[in-house]
C-alpha positions, 0 to 999 in steps of 0.5 A, spaced: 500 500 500 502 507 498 502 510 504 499 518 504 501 524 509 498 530 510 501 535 505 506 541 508 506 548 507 514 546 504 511 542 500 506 546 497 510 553 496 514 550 490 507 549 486 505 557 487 510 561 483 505 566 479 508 569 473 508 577 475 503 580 470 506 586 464 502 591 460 507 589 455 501 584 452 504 585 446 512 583 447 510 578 452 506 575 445 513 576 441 517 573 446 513 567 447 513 566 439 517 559 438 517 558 431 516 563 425 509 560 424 507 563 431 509 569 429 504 568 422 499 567 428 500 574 431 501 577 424 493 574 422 491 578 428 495 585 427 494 587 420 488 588 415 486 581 411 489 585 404 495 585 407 496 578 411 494 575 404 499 579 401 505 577 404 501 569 405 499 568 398 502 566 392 500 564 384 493 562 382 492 555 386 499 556 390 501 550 388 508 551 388 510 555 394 505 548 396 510 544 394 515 547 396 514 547 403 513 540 402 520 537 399 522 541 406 518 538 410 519 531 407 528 532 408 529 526 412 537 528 417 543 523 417 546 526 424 552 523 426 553 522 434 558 521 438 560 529 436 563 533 440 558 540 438 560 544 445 562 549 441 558 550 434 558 556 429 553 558 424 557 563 420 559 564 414 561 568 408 557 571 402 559 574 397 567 575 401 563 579 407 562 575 414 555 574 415 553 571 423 548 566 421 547 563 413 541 567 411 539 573 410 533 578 408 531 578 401 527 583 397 520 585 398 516 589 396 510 593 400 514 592 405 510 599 409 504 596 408 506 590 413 508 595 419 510 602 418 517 602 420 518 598 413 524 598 410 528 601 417 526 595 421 528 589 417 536 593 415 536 595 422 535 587 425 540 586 419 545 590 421 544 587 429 544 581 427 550 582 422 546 579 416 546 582 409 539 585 407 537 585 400 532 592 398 527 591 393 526 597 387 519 596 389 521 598 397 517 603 400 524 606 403 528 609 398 536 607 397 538 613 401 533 612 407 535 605 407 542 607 408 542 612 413 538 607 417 543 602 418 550 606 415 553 599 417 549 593 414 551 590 409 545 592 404 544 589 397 539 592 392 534 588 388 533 591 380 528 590 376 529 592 369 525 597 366 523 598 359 526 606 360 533 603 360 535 610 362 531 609 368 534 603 371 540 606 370 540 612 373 537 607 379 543 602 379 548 609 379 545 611 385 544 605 389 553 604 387 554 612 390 549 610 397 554 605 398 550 598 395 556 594 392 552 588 391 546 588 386 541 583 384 537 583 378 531 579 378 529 575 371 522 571 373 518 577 372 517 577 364 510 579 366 505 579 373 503 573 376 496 572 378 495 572 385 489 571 386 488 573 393 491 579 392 485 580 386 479 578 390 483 583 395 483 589 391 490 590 394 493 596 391 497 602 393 495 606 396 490 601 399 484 601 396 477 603 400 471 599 399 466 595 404 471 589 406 477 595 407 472 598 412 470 592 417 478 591 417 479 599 419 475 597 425 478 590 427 485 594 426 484 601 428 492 602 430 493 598 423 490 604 420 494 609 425 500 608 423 499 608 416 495 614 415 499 618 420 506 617 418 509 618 411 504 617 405 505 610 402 509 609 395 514 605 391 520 610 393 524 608 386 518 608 381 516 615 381 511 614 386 506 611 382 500 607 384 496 600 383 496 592 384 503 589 383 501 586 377 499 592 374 506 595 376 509 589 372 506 589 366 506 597 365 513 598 367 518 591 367 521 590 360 519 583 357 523 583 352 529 581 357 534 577 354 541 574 355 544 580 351 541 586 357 545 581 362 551 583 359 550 590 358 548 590 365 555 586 367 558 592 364 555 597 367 554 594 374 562 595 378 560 591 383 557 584 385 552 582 379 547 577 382 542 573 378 535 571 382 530 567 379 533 562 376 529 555 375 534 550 370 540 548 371 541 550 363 539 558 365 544 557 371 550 555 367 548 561 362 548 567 367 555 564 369 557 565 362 555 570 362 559 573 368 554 574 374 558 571 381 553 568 384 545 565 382 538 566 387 535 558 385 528 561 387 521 560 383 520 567 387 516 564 392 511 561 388 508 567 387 510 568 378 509 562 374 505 557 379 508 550 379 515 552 377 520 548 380 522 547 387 528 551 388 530 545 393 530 539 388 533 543 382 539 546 387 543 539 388 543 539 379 545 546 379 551 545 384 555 540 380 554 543 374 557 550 377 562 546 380 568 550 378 566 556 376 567 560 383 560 562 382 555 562 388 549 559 389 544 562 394 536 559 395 530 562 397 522 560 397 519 555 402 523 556 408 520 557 415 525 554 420 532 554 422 532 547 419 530 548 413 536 552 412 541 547 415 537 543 408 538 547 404 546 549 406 547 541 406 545 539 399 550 545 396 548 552 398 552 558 400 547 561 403 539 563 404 534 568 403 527 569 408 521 573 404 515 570 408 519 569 415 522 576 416 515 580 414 511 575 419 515 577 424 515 585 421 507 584 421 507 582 428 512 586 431 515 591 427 523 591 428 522 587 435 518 582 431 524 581 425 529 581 431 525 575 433 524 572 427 532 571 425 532 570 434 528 563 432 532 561 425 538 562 428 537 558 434 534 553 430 539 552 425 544 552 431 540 547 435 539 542 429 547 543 426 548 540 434 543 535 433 547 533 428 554 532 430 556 538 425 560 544 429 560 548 422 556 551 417 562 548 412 562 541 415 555 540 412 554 535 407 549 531 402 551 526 406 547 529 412 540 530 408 536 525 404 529 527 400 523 522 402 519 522 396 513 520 398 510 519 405 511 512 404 518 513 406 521 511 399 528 514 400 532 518 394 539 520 396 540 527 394 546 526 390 541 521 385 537 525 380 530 526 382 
């Protein structure tokens, strides 16, 4: 029999220790956010419907972010044991600069739209962090304000070739005298995707006003505050013009781009060329020869041609056929955990990129809400690495990652063709 006893004031007390409550809701929200996908959770509550979906959605039946997500959900570790990972680092080099953690902030348009410190609050994490962050010609923050914001970070600048040549140009002089030494051009937006949330929203800028615009103005009153007292909303590099993303493409981007502007642009440009939305192997080893230093594998977040390949899949054929060439390879689209990214490092890339992760958070908290994001990923990638038996962002391996085609664990190794 188990015997009983009268229980003690001794033995009670440990069991009554009470959380002293804070005014501060919302940083406590912040703080107890474990993974990017509560951050998601507090950005559904903060801002309007138009602009959660925004950030969220991507083209026509959002098949291929769909799929993305799920060739990283269906990466299957190989850890080693008996490692000693009591010192581990996520460091790496990018482009020749140190960078603390192995991703950084990737172009993004709207961004004020997500909270009205924009543009300034993801550089200023970036440059807290010792990251690169990456500005879109569509930022709503100009090069200038961006680069006083963050004198110290690494900033890169997104391009977007206009059918006005001159226009671009005059854009890509001004990013090199504001100190921008790495340019990304983007080359997967012939046209606009489709993204049918943002149709069904009648997401413009400004924002346009109808019967929906005002039932969200009532469930996020400080939403609207911030945005109508503070700076009136525009794309800072275009002239201030107005309407959908999609609208703006079709007007303004150049579809007639071949490899021919990408060699005028190489002479043009002084510093590091970055080409981003490369999506076959072929268009790889053609941007290389035609002498950009590194490629962003990305089907730009599933948000242009709907089912285009996985940035993940394609990355292992890539990286051999570039083997040589000193060109770096990068990769975006999909990733919400510190895992993935440790996925991605393992099957051949140099480094990653956070669209979605990082404007979750920006939609959550502003600068705070960034700060906790990159917070998650880096101590996920860290625990992971660990959990591993790898000390190093170098020490990764194919060898570490397998694929699981299917969810009846018929296994493929990343170094076979899939």
């Amino acid at each position: 029999m188990t015997s009983r006893r009268f229980p003690t004031w001794s033995g009670i007390r440990p069991f009554l220790q009470f959380q002293r409550p804070s005014l501060r809701r919302h940083q406590v929200a912040l703080d107890r956010a474990c993974t990017i996908r509560d951050l998601r959770s507090i950005a559904d509550k903060r801002v309007p419907r138009m602009v959660f979906d925004y950030v969220d959605g991507a083209a026509e039946q959002e098949i291929g972010i769909s799929r993305a997500r799920s060739t990283f959900q269906h990466v299957e570790f190989q850890p080693g044991v008996l490692r000693d990972v009591s010192a581990t680092s996520t460091s790496t080099t990018v482009g020749g600069h140190l960078s603390r953690v192995p991703f950084g902030i990737a172009p993004t348009g709207f961004t004020r739209l997500m909270h009205h410190d924009g543009e300034k609050a993801g550089v200023r994490a970036a440059e807290k962090h010792g990251m690169p962050f990456a500005l879109s010609t569509m930022g709503t923050l100009s090069l200038e304000e961006v680069r006083d914001a963050a004198p110290q970070a690494e900033r890169w600048f997104q391009l977007y070739l206009w059918r006005e040549r001159d226009k671009s140009m005059a854009l890509v002089d001004r990013a090199w005298k504001a100190g921008y030494r790495t340019l990304v051009v983007t080359v997967d937006t012939p046209v606009g995707g489709a993204r049918l949330r943002d149709i069904r929203n009648g997401m413009t800028i400004p924002p346009t006003l109808g019967a929906r615009t005002v039932s969200d103005i009532v469930r996020h009153p400080r939403w609207w505050v911030d945005l109508l007292t503070t700076e009136p909303l525009s794309f800072a590099s275009l002239d201030s013009r107005a309407g959908s993303v999609a609208q703006l493409v079709n007007e303004m981007f150049d579809p007639t781009l071949t490899f021919a502007d990408l060699d005028w642009l190489r002479a043009e440009w002084q510093g590091r060329l970055v080409v981003k939305g490369v999506q076959t192997v072929d268009d790889a080893r053609t941007c290389v020869e035609h002498g950009v230093d590194a490629l962003i594998l990305s089907n730009h977040g599933g948000r242009q041609l709907d089912r285009a390949p996985v940035p993940l899949r394609l990355l292992p054929h890539v990286k051999r056929a570039l083997a040589g060439t000193g060109a770096e390879i990068y990769l975006d689209t999909g990733i919400l955990t510190g895992g993935d990214i440790v996925a991605a490092l393992a099957l051949g890339a140099d480094f990653t990129f956070v669209g979605r992760a990082y404007l979750y958070g920006l939609m959550a908290g502003g600068q705070r809400g960034v700060e906790r994001a990159i917070a998650i990923l880096s101590e996920e990638i860290e625990r992971t690495m660990q959990l591993m038996g790898v000390r190093s962002i170098s020490e990764l391996t194919p060898d570490h990652v397998r694929i699981l085609d299917n969810v009846n664990d018929t296994r493929t190794n990343s170094s076979v063709k899939h």
